[in-house]
LODOSE-713728 format. One line per field, with one value per residue (C-alpha): residue in three letters; x, y, z. Coordinates in Angstrom, 2 decimals. Example, Ala and Ser with C-alpha at 12.3 -4.5 7.8 and 13.67 -1.06 7.14 Angstrom:
r	c(Ala,Ser) $
c1	c(12.30,13.67) $
c2	c(-4.50,-1.06) $
c3	c(7.80,7.14) $
//
This chain:
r	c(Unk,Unk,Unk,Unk,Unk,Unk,Unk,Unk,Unk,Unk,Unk,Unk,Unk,Unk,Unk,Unk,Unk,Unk,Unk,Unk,Unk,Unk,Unk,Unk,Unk,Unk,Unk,Unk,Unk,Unk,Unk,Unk,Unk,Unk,Unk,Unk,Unk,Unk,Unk,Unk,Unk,Unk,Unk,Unk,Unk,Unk,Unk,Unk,Unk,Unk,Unk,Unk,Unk,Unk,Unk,Unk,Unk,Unk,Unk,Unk,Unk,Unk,Unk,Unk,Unk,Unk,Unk,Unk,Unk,Unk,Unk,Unk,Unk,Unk,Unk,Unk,Unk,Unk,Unk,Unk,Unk,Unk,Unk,Unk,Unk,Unk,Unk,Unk,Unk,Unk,Unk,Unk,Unk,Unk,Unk,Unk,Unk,Unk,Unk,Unk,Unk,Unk,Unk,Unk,Unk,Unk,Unk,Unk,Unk,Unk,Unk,Unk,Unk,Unk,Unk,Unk,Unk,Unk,Unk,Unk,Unk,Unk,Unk,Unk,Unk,Unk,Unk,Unk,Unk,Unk,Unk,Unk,Unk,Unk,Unk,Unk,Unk,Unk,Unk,Unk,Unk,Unk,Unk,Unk,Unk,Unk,Unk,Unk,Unk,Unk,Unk,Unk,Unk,Unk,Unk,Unk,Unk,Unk,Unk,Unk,Unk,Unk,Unk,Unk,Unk,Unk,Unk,Unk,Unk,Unk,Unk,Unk,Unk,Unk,Unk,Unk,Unk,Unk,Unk,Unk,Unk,Unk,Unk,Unk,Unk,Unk,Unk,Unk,Unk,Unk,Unk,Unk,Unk,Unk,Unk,Unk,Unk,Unk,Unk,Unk,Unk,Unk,Unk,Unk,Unk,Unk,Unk,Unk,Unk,Unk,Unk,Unk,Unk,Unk,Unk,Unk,Unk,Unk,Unk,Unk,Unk,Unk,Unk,Unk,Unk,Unk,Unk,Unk,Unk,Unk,Unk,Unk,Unk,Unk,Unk,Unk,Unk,Unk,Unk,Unk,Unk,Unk,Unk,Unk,Unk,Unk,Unk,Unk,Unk,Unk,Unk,Unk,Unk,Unk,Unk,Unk,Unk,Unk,Unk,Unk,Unk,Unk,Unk,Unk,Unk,Unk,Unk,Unk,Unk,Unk,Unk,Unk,Unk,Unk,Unk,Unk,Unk,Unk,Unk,Unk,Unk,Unk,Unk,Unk,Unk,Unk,Unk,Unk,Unk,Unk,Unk,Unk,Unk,Unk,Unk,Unk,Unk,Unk,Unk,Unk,Unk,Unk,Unk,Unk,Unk,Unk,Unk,Unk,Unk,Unk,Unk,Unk,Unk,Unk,Unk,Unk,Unk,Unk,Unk,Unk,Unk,Unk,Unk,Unk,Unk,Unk,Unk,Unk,Unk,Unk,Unk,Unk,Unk,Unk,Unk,Unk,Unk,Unk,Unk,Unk,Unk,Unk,Unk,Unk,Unk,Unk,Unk,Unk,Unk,Unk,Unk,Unk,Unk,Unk,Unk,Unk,Unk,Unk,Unk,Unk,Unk,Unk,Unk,Unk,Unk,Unk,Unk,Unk,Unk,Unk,Unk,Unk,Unk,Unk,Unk,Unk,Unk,Unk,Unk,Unk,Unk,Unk,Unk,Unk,Unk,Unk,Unk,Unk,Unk,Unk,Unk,Unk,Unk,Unk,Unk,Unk,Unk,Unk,Unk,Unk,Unk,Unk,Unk,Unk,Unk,Unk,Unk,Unk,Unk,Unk,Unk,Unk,Unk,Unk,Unk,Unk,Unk,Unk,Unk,Unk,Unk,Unk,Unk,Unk,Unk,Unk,Unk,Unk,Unk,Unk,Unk,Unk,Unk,Unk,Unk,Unk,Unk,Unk,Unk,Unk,Unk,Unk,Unk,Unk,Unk,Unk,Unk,Unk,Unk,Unk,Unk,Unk,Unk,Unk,Unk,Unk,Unk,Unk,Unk,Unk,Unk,Unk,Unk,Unk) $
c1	c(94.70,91.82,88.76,86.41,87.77,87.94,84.26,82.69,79.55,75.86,74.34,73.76,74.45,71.26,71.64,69.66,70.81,69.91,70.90,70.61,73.08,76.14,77.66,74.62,73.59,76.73,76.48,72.59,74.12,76.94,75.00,72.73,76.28,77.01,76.19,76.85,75.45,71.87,70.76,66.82,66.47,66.27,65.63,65.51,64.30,60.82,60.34,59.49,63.51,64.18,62.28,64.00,66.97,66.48,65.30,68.56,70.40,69.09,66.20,63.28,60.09,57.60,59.94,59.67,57.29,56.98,56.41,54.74,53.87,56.15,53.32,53.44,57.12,57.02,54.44,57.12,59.92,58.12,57.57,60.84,60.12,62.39,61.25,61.60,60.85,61.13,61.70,64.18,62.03,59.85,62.31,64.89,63.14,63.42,66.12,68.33,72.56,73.71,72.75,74.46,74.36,75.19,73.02,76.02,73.94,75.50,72.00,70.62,73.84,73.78,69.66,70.22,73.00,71.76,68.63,70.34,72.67,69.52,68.02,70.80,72.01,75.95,76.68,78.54,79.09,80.04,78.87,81.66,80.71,78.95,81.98,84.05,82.01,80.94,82.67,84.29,81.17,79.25,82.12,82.24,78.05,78.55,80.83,78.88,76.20,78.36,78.02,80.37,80.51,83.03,83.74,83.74,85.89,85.61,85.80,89.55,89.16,88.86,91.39,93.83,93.08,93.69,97.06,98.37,97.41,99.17,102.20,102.31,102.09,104.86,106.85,107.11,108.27,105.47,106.34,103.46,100.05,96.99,95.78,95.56,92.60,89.74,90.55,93.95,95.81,96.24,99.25,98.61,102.14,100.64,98.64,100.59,97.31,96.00,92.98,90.66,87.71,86.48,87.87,91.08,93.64,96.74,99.63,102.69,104.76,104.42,106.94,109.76,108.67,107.65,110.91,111.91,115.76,117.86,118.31,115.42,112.67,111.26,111.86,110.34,107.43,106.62,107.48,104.32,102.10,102.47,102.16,98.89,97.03,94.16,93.25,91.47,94.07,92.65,88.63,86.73,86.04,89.53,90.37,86.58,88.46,91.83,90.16,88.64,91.89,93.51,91.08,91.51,94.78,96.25,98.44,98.11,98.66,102.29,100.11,96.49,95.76,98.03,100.59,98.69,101.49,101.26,103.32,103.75,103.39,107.38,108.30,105.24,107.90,110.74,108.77,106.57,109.97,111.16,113.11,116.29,115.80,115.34,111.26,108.73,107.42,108.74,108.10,107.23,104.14,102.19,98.71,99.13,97.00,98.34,97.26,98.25,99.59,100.27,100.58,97.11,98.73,99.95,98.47,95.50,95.98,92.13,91.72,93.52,95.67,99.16,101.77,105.20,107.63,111.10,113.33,115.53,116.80,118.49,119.20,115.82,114.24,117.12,115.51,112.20,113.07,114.03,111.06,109.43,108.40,108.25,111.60,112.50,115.34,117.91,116.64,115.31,111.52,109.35,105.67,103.11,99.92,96.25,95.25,91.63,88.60,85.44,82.74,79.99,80.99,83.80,81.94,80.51,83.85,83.65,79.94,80.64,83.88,81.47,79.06,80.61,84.05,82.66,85.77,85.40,87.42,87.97,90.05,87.47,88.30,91.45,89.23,89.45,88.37,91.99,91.54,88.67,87.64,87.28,87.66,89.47,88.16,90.18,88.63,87.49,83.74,81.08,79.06,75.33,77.20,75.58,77.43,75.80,77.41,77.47,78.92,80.08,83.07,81.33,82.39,81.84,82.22,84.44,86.27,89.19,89.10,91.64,92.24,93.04,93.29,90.24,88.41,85.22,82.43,81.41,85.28,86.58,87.03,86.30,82.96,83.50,82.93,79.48,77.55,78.74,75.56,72.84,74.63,75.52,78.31,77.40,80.50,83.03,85.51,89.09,90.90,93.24,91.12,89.35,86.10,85.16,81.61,81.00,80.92,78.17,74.34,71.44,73.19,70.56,68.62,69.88,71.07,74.72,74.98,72.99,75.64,78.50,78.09,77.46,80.86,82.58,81.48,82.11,85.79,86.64,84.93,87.82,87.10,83.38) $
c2	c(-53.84,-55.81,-55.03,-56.76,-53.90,-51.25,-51.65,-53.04,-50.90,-52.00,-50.19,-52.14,-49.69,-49.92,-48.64,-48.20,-50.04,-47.66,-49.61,-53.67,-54.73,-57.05,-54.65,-53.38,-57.11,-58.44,-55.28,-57.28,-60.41,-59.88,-57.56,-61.25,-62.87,-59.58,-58.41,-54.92,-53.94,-54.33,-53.57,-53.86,-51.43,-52.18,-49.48,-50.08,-49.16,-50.88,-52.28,-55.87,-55.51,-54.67,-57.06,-59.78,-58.44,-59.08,-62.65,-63.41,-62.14,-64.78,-62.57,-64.87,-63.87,-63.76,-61.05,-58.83,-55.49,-53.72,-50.66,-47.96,-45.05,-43.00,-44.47,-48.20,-47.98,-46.63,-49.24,-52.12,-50.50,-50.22,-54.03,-55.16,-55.85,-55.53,-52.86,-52.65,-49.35,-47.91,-44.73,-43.49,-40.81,-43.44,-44.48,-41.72,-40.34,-44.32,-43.93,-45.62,-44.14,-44.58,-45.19,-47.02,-45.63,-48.32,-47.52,-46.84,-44.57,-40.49,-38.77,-41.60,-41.08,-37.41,-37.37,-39.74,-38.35,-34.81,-36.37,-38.83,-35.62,-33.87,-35.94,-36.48,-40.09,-40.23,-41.87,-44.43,-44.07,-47.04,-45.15,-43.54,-41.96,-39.46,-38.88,-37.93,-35.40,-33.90,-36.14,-32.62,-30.86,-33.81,-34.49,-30.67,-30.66,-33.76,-32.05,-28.99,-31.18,-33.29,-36.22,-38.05,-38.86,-41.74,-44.34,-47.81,-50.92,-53.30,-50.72,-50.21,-46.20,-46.70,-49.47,-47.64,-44.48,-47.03,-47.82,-44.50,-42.91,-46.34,-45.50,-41.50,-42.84,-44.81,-41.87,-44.01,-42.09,-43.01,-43.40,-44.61,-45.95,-47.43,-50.55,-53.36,-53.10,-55.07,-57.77,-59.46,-60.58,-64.02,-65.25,-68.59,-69.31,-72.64,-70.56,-67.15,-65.18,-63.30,-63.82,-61.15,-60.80,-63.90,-62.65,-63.39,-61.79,-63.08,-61.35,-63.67,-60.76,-61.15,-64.43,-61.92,-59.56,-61.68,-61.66,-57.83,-57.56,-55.80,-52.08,-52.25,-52.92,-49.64,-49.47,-52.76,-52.44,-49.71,-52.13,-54.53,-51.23,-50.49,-54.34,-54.35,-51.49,-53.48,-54.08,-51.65,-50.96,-48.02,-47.93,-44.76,-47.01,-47.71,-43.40,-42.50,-44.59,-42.47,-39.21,-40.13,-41.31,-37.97,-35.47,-37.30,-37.81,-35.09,-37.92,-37.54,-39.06,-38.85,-37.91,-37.63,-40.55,-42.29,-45.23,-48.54,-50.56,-54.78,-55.43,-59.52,-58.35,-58.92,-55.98,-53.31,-51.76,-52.02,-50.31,-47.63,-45.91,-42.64,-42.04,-42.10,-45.36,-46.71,-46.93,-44.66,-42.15,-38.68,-38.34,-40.15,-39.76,-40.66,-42.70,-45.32,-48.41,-52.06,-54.32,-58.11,-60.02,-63.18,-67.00,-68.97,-70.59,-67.56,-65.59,-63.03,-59.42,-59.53,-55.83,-55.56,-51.97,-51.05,-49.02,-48.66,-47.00,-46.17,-48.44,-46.38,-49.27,-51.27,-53.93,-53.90,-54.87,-57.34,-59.25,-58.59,-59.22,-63.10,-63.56,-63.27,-59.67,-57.28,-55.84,-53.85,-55.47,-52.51,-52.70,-48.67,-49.50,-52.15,-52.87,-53.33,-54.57,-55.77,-58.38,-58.12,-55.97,-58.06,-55.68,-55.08,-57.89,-55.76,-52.32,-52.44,-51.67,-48.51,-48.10,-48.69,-46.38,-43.44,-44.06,-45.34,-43.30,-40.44,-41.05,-41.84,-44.28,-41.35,-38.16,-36.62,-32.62,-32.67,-33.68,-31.37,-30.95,-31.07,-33.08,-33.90,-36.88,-35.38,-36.48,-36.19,-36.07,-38.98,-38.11,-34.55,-33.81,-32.00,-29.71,-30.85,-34.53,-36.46,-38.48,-41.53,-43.60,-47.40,-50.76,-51.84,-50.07,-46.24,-45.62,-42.76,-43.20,-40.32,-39.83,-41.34,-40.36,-38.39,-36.80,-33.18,-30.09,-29.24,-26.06,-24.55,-26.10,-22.33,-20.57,-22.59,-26.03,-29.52,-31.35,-34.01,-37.26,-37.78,-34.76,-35.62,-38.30,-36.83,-33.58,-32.37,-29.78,-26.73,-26.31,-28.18,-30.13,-30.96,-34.34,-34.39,-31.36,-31.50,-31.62,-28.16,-27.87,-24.32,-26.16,-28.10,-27.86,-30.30,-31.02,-32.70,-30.56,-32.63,-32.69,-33.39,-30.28,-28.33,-29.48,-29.75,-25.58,-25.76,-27.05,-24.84,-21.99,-23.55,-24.37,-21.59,-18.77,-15.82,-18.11,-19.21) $
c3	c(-33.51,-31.66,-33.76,-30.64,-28.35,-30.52,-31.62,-27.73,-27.30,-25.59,-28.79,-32.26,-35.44,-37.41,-41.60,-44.35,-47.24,-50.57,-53.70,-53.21,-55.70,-55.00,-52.53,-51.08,-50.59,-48.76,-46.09,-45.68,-45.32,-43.57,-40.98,-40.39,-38.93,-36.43,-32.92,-33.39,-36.85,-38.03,-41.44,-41.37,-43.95,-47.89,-50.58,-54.17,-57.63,-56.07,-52.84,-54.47,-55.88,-51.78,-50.52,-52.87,-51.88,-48.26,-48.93,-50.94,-48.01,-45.95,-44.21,-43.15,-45.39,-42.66,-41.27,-44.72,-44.86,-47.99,-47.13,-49.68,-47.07,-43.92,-41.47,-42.60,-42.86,-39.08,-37.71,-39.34,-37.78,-34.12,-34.94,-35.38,-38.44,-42.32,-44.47,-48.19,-50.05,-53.12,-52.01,-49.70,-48.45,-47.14,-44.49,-44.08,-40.77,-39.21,-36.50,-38.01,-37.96,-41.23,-44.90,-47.32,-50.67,-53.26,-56.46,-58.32,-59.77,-59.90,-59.67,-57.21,-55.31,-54.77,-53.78,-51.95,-49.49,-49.20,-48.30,-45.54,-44.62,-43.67,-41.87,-39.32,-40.72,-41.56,-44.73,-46.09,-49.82,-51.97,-55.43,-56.33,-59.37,-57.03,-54.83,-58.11,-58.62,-55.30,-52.39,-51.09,-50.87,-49.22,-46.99,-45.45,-45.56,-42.84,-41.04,-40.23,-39.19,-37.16,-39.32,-41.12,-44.93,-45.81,-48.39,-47.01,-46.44,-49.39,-52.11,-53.02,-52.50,-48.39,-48.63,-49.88,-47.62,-45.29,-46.79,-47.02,-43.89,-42.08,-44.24,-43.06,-39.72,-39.43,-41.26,-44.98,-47.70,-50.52,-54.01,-55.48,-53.89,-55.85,-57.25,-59.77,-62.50,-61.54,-63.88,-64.79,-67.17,-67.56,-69.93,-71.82,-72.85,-75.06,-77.16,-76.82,-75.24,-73.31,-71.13,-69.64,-68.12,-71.02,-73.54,-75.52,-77.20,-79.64,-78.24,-79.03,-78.60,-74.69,-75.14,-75.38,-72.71,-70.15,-68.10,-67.79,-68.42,-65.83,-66.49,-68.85,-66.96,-67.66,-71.45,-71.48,-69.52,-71.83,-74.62,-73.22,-73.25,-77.03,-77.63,-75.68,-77.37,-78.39,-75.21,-72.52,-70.01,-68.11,-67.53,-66.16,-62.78,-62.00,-62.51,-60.88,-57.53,-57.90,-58.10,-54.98,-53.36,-54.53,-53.09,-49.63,-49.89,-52.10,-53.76,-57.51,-60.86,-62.37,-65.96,-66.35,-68.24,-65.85,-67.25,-66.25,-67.34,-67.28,-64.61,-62.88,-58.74,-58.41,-60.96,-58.95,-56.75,-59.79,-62.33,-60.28,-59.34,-60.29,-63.32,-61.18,-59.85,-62.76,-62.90,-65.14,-62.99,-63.09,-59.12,-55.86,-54.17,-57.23,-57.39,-60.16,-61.81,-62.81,-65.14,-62.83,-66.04,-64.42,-65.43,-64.90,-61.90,-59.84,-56.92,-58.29,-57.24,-57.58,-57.34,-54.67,-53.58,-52.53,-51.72,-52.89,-50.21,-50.10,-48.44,-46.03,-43.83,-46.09,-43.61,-42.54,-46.54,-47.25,-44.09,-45.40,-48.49,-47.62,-45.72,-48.97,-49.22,-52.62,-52.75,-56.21,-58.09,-56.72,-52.90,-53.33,-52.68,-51.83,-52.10,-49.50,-50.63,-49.89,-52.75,-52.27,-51.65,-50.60,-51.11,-48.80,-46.67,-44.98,-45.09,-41.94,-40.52,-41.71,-40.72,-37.45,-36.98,-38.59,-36.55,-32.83,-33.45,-35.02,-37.78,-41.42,-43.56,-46.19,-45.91,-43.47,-42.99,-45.10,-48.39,-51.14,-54.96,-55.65,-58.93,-61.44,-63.26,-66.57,-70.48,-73.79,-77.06,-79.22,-82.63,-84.08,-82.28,-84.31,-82.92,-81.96,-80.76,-78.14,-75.54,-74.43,-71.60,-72.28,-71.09,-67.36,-68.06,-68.10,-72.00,-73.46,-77.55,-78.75,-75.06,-72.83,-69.06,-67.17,-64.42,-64.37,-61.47,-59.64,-61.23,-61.16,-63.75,-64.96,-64.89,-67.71,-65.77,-68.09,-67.68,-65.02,-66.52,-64.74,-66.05,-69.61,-70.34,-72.14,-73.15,-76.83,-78.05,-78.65,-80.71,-82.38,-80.54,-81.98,-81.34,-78.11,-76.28,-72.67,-72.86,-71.47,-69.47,-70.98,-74.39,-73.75,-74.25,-73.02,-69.91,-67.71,-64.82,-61.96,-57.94,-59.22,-61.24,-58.92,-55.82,-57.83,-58.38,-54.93,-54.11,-56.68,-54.91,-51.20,-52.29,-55.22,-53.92,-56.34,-59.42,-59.33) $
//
């Protein structure tokens, strides 16, 4: 595919950049080194946090406005000016084509878009704690107006949309498609640890499981699980991206918690088989997470996503296979894979295809609530507990995540994950339940709740 032809236009894409974090700073950035994409637009918590934002980008002061009113704001724009707000009401009639929403924040996240929605202005949503709870009802909302709601390149959601939907089309049987945890695991053989994300672990039992013995590989990759329990495995991010992939892709998780296993890239395509080929998942076309456990001088997976296919042509993966391509041990399936995601410098990719090709990077029409983000109690609740959401990981004390069927919020249907901050328990909750929504009290007043009912009654009209 020529990317130069497929995006030629005389127009320049101009966005709004809501949330100026990492991501939202590389779409600024990169938007600096491109022809066709402008991003002259900053929002933040405060438009001194924009404005910084802007400079750190690479934006020349002199060129900064910070803009505190809908008139100023308009009299930078007509300048040619770069505006930083606080507020995204400040900006959101500017004719600009697309915001970026990268707060990361759930309430920010869902204000934010209906606002954009609204206005006219597609959007481009990189906080996907918002799109776990009401991507679906965002997605059709676009739609209606014409508009188009996606995820975006450099997240591993969109990339591994990407991966799938290139897999239906050339006709690939999928048996499992997701991605590596954001972190790996990095096996010091001299002192018999592990290393992750700067911290360390004593695990000299990985010395006798670090080669996976043939017709075993499942028994012992399930082996390295129980070995690793200490460690975090599975965090609400990596299942927050997978619910996402599911309701645009209607793949879904071979269990709710899903398996994560430690897995060296070689064994992916070994061990995320079926049963019958010798690998741990019940069925094919299942979404899955790996922990990379590699040796500090092997290729990173850094993140990255993939897809495991069946081999059909057997011919075909023996020649790939030489050539230096994933192959399982038995020649059934094979891994394809993208080892990287590089934030907001590759989004505009997928800002420009919403906005020039009218087409998002997501599941578009066929996006469903199909499956929830949703969590477990681990430990007997009382009544009157609060749950309080800490850490970069998203923990909630008291909870694991899961995924779980789509239902409705008010017919019986577990809290999604992202309403569950500031609420208590209005009853007692036993170890190993779901937390239900109708068993809470205190849940905050907020847009998410208020469009996440919305959607339940768009999409479950008999149950809601």
């Amino acid at each position: 595919m020529n990317y130069l032809n497929y995006f030629e236009s005389d127009r320049i894409v101009e966005a709004c950049v809501a949330g100026v974090g990492d991501f939202g700073t590389g779409v600024l950035r990169q938007a600096l080194n491109m022809n066709a994409f402008s991003a002259r637009i900053a929002v933040d918590v405060d438009a001194r946090s924009a404005r910084l934002a802007l400079e750190r980008a690479g934006v020349d002061i002199a060129a900064i406005v910070e803009c505190h009113g809908v008139d100023q704001a308009r009299t930078a724009w007509d300048a040619g000016c770069y505006i930083a707000s606080g507020d995204l009401s400040t900006v959101v009639d500017l004719p600009f084509d697309i915001l970026v929403e990268a707060t990361g924040i759930p309430e920010a996240g869902a204000l934010h878009a209906e606002s954009a929605i609204a206005a006219g202005k597609h959007v481009g949503i990189a906080t996907k704690e918002t799109e776990s709870v009401i991507g679906p009802y965002l997605t059709h909302q676009a739609l209606e107006k014409g508009l188009v709601f996606t995820p975006l390149d450099g997240d591993q959601p969109s990339l591994l949309i990407g991966m799938v939907t290139w897999a239906r089309t050339l006709g690939f049987e999928i048996i499992a498609a997701g991605k590596s945890s954001e972190y790996d695991f990095v096996w010091d053989e001299a002192n018999q640890e592990i290393h992750c994300n700067d911290a360390r672990y004593p695990l000299p039992s990985m010395a006798d499981l670090w080669t996976l013995a043939d017709s075993r590989e499942a028994e012992m990759a399930g082996a390295r699980i129980e070995t690793a329990s200490d460690m975090q495995l599975i965090s609400v991010p990596d299942l927050c991206e997978m619910t996402n992939v599911a309701n645009a892709t209607g793949l879904f998780p071979d269990r709710p918690e899903f398996h994560a296993p430690l897995l060296r890239i070689p064994e992916v395509p070994t061990v995320l088989d079926t049963h019958e080929q010798g690998g741990i998942l019940k069925h094919g076309g299942r979404l899955e997470v790996f922990n990379c456990l590699r040796r500090p001088d092997e290729v990173s997976f850094a993140g990255g996503v993939f897809v495991v296919l069946r081999c059909e042509d057997p011919a075909s993966w023996e020649l790939l296979r030489g050539k230096g391509h994933v192959v399982s041990r038995n020649g059934a399936s094979a891994m394809v894979y993208l080892p990287r995601h590089l934030l907001g410098l590759e989004a505009p990719i997928s800002l420009l295809d919403a906005v020039l090709h009218g087409l998002p990077s997501g599941g578009g029409g066929a996006t469903q609530p199909r499956v929830d983000l949703v969590a477990r109690a681990i430990r007997d609740l009382p009544a009157g507990h609060r749950f309080e959401m800490n850490g970069h990981h998203r923990v909630i004390d008291g909870l694991r995540p899961e995924v779980h069927p789509a239902r409705p919020i008010d017919g019986g249907g577990a809290a999604p994950f992202y309403l569950l901050p500031g609420a208590r328990l209005l009853r007692d909750v036993t170890a190993d339940e779901p937390i239900p929504f109708d068993a809470l009290d205190n849940v905050p007043d907020s847009a998410l709740l208020r469009l996440r009912r919305e959607q339940d009654r768009n999409f479950f009209q008999e149950q809601a």
